[in-house]
KOLVOVEX-770962 format. One record per residue: x, y, z of N, C-alpha, C in turn. Coordinates in nm, 2 decimals. Layout:
X:Y:Z:X:Y:Z:X:Y:Z
...
***
This chain:
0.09:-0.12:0.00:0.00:0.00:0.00:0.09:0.12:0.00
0.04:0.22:-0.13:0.13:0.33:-0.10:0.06:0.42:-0.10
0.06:0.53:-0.03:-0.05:0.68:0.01:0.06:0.78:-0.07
0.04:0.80:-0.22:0.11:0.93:-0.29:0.05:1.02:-0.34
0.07:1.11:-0.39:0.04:1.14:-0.52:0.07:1.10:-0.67
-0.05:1.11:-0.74:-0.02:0.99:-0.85:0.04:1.03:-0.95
0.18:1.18:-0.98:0.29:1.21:-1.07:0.43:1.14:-0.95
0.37:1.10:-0.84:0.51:1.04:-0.80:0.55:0.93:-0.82
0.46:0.87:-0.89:0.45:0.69:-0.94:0.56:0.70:-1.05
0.62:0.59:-1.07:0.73:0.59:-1.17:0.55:0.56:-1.34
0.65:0.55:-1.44:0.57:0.53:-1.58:0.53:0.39:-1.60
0.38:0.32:-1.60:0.38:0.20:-1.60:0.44:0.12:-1.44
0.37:0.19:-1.34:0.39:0.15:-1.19:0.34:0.10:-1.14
0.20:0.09:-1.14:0.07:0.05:-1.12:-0.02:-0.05:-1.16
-0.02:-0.16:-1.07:-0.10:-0.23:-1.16:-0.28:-0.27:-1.11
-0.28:-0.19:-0.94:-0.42:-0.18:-0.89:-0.42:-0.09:-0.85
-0.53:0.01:-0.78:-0.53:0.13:-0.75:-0.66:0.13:-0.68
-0.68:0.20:-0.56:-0.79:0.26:-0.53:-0.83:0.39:-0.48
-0.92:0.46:-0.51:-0.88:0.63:-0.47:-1.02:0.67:-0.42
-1.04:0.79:-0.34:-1.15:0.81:-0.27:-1.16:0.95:-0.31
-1.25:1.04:-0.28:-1.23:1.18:-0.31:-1.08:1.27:-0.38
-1.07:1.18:-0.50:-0.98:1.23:-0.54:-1.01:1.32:-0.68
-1.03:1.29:-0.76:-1.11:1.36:-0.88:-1.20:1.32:-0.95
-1.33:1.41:-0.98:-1.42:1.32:-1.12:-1.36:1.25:-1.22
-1.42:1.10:-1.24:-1.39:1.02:-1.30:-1.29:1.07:-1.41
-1.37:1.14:-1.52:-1.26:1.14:-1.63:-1.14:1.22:-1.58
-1.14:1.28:-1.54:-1.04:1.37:-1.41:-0.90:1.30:-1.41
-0.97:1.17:-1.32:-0.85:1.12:-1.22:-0.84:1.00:-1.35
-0.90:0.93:-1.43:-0.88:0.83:-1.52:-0.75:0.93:-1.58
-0.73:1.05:-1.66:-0.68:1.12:-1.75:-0.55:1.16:-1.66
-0.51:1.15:-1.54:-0.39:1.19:-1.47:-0.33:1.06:-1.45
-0.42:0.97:-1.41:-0.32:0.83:-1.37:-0.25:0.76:-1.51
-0.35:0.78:-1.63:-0.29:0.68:-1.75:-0.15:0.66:-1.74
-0.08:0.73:-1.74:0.09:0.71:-1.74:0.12:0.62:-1.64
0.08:0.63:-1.51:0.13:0.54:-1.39:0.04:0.42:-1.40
-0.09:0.40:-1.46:-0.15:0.24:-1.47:-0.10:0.19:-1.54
-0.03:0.08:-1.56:0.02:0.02:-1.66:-0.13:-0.06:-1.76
-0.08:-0.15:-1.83:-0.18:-0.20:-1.98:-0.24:-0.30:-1.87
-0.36:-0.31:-1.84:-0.39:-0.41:-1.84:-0.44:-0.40:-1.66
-0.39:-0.28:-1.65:-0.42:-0.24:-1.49:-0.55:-0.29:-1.40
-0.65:-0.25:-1.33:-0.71:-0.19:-1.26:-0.72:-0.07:-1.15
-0.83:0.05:-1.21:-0.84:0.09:-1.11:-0.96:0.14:-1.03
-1.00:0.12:-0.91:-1.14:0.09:-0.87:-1.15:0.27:-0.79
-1.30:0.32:-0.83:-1.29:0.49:-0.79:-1.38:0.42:-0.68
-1.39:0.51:-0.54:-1.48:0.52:-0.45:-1.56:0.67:-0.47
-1.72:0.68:-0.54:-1.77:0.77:-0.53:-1.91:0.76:-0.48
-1.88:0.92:-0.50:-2.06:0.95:-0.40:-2.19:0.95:-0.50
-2.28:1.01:-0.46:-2.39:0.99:-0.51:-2.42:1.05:-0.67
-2.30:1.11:-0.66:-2.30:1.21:-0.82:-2.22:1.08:-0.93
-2.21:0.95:-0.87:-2.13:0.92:-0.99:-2.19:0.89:-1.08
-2.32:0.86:-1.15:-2.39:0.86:-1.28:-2.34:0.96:-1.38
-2.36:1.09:-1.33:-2.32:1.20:-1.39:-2.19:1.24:-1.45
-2.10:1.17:-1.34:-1.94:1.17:-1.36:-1.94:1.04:-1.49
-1.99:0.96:-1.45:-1.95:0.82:-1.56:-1.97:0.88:-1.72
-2.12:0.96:-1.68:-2.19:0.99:-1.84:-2.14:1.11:-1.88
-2.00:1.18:-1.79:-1.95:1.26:-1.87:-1.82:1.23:-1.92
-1.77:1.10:-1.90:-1.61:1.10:-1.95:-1.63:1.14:-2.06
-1.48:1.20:-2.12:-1.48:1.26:-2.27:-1.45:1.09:-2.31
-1.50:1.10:-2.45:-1.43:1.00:-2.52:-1.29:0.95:-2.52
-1.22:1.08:-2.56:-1.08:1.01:-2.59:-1.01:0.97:-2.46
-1.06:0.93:-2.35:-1.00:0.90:-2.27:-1.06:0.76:-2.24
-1.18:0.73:-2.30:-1.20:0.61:-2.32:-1.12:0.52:-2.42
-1.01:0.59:-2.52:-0.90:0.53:-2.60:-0.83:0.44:-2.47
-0.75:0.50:-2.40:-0.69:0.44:-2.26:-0.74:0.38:-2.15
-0.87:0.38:-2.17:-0.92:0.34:-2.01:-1.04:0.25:-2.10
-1.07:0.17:-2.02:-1.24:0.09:-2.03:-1.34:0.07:-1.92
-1.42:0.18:-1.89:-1.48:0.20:-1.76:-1.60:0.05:-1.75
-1.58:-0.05:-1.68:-1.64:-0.20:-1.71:-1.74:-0.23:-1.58
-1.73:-0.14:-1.49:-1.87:-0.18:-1.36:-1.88:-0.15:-1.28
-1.98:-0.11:-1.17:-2.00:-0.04:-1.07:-2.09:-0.12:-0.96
-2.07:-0.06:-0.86:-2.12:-0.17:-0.76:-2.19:-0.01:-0.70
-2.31:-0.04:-0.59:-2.34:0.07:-0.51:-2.36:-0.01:-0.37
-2.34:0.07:-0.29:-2.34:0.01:-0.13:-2.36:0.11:-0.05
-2.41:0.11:0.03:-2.45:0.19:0.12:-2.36:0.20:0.29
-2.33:0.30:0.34:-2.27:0.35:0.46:-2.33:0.35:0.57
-2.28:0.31:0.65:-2.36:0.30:0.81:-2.39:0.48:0.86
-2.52:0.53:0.86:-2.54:0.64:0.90:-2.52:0.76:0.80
-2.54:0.70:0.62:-2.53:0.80:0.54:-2.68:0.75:0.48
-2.77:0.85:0.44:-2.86:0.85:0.37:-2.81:0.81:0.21
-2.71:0.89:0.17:-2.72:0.85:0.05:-2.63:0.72:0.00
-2.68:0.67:-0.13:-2.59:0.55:-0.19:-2.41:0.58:-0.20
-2.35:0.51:-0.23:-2.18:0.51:-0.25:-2.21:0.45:-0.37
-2.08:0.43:-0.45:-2.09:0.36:-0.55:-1.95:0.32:-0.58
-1.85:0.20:-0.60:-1.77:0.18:-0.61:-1.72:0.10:-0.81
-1.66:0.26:-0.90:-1.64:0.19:-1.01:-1.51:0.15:-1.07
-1.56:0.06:-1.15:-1.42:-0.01:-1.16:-1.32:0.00:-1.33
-1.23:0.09:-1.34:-1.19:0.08:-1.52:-1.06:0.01:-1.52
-1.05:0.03:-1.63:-0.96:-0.08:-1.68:-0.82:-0.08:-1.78
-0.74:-0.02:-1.75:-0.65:0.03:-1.83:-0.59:-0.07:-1.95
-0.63:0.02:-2.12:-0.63:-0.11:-2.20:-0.51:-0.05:-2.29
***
Protein backbone atom coordinates (compact mmCIF):
# COMPACT_ATOMS: atom_id res chain seq x y z
CA UNK A 1 0.00 0.00 0.00
CA UNK A 2 1.31 3.30 -1.02
CA UNK A 3 -0.47 6.75 0.14
CA UNK A 4 1.12 9.27 -2.85
CA UNK A 5 0.37 11.35 -5.22
CA UNK A 6 -0.21 9.89 -8.51
CA UNK A 7 2.89 12.08 -10.70
CA UNK A 8 5.12 10.43 -7.98
CA UNK A 9 4.47 6.90 -9.40
CA UNK A 10 7.33 5.86 -11.74
CA UNK A 11 5.71 5.34 -15.85
CA UNK A 12 3.78 1.97 -15.97
CA UNK A 13 3.89 1.54 -11.92
CA UNK A 14 0.70 0.51 -11.16
CA UNK A 15 -0.98 -2.31 -11.64
CA UNK A 16 -4.20 -1.84 -8.93
CA UNK A 17 -5.29 1.28 -7.50
CA UNK A 18 -7.95 2.62 -5.29
CA UNK A 19 -8.77 6.31 -4.68
CA UNK A 20 -11.51 8.06 -2.70
CA UNK A 21 -12.27 11.79 -3.15
CA UNK A 22 -9.81 12.29 -5.36
CA UNK A 23 -11.12 13.59 -8.76
CA UNK A 24 -14.16 13.20 -11.18
CA UNK A 25 -13.92 10.19 -13.04
CA UNK A 26 -12.64 11.38 -16.30
CA UNK A 27 -10.36 13.72 -14.06
CA UNK A 28 -8.53 11.20 -12.24
CA UNK A 29 -8.84 8.31 -15.17
CA UNK A 30 -6.81 11.16 -17.49
CA UNK A 31 -3.92 11.94 -14.75
CA UNK A 32 -3.19 8.26 -13.71
CA UNK A 33 -2.94 6.85 -17.45
CA UNK A 34 0.94 7.13 -17.44
CA UNK A 35 1.28 5.39 -13.88
CA UNK A 36 -1.49 2.41 -14.70
CA UNK A 37 0.16 0.18 -16.60
CA UNK A 38 -1.79 -2.00 -19.85
CA UNK A 39 -3.90 -4.09 -18.44
CA UNK A 40 -4.19 -2.38 -14.89
CA UNK A 41 -7.14 -1.91 -12.60
CA UNK A 42 -8.38 0.90 -11.09
CA UNK A 43 -11.37 0.91 -8.65
CA UNK A 44 -12.93 4.92 -7.95
CA UNK A 45 -14.83 5.22 -4.53
CA UNK A 46 -17.72 7.67 -5.25
CA UNK A 47 -20.56 9.55 -4.00
CA UNK A 48 -23.86 9.91 -5.07
CA UNK A 49 -22.99 12.09 -8.17
CA UNK A 50 -21.32 9.22 -9.88
CA UNK A 51 -23.92 8.57 -12.85
CA UNK A 52 -23.21 11.99 -13.86
CA UNK A 53 -19.35 11.73 -13.56
CA UNK A 54 -19.48 8.21 -15.64
CA UNK A 55 -21.89 9.91 -18.36
CA UNK A 56 -19.48 12.61 -18.66
CA UNK A 57 -16.05 11.01 -19.54
CA UNK A 58 -14.77 12.63 -22.66
CA UNK A 59 -14.27 9.99 -25.18
CA UNK A 60 -10.78 10.08 -25.87
CA UNK A 61 -10.00 9.01 -22.66
CA UNK A 62 -12.04 6.06 -23.23
CA UNK A 63 -9.05 5.28 -26.04
CA UNK A 64 -6.86 4.37 -22.58
CA UNK A 65 -9.18 3.43 -20.14
CA UNK A 66 -12.35 0.94 -20.33
CA UNK A 67 -14.84 2.04 -17.60
CA UNK A 68 -16.41 -1.96 -17.09
CA UNK A 69 -18.71 -1.79 -13.61
CA UNK A 70 -20.02 -0.40 -10.73
CA UNK A 71 -21.19 -1.68 -7.57
CA UNK A 72 -23.41 0.69 -5.08
CA UNK A 73 -23.37 0.09 -1.27
CA UNK A 74 -24.48 1.94 1.21
CA UNK A 75 -22.68 3.53 4.58
CA UNK A 76 -23.61 2.99 8.14
CA UNK A 77 -25.41 6.43 9.02
CA UNK A 78 -25.26 7.99 5.44
CA UNK A 79 -28.59 8.53 3.69
CA UNK A 80 -27.21 8.54 0.45
CA UNK A 81 -25.89 5.47 -1.91
CA UNK A 82 -21.84 5.13 -2.53
CA UNK A 83 -20.91 3.58 -5.49
CA UNK A 84 -17.68 1.83 -6.11
CA UNK A 85 -16.40 1.88 -10.14
CA UNK A 86 -14.21 -0.09 -11.63
CA UNK A 87 -11.88 0.84 -15.18
CA UNK A 88 -9.59 -0.83 -16.83
CA UNK A 89 -6.50 0.32 -18.30
CA UNK A 90 -6.31 -1.07 -21.98
Amino acid sequence: VKCSRIEEFEEDGIGFAISRAFAPLGRAMLLSRRAVKKGGLYFHMKGDEWASEFASIPSQVCSAWSPEAFAEYAVSGRATKMALVLTRRV
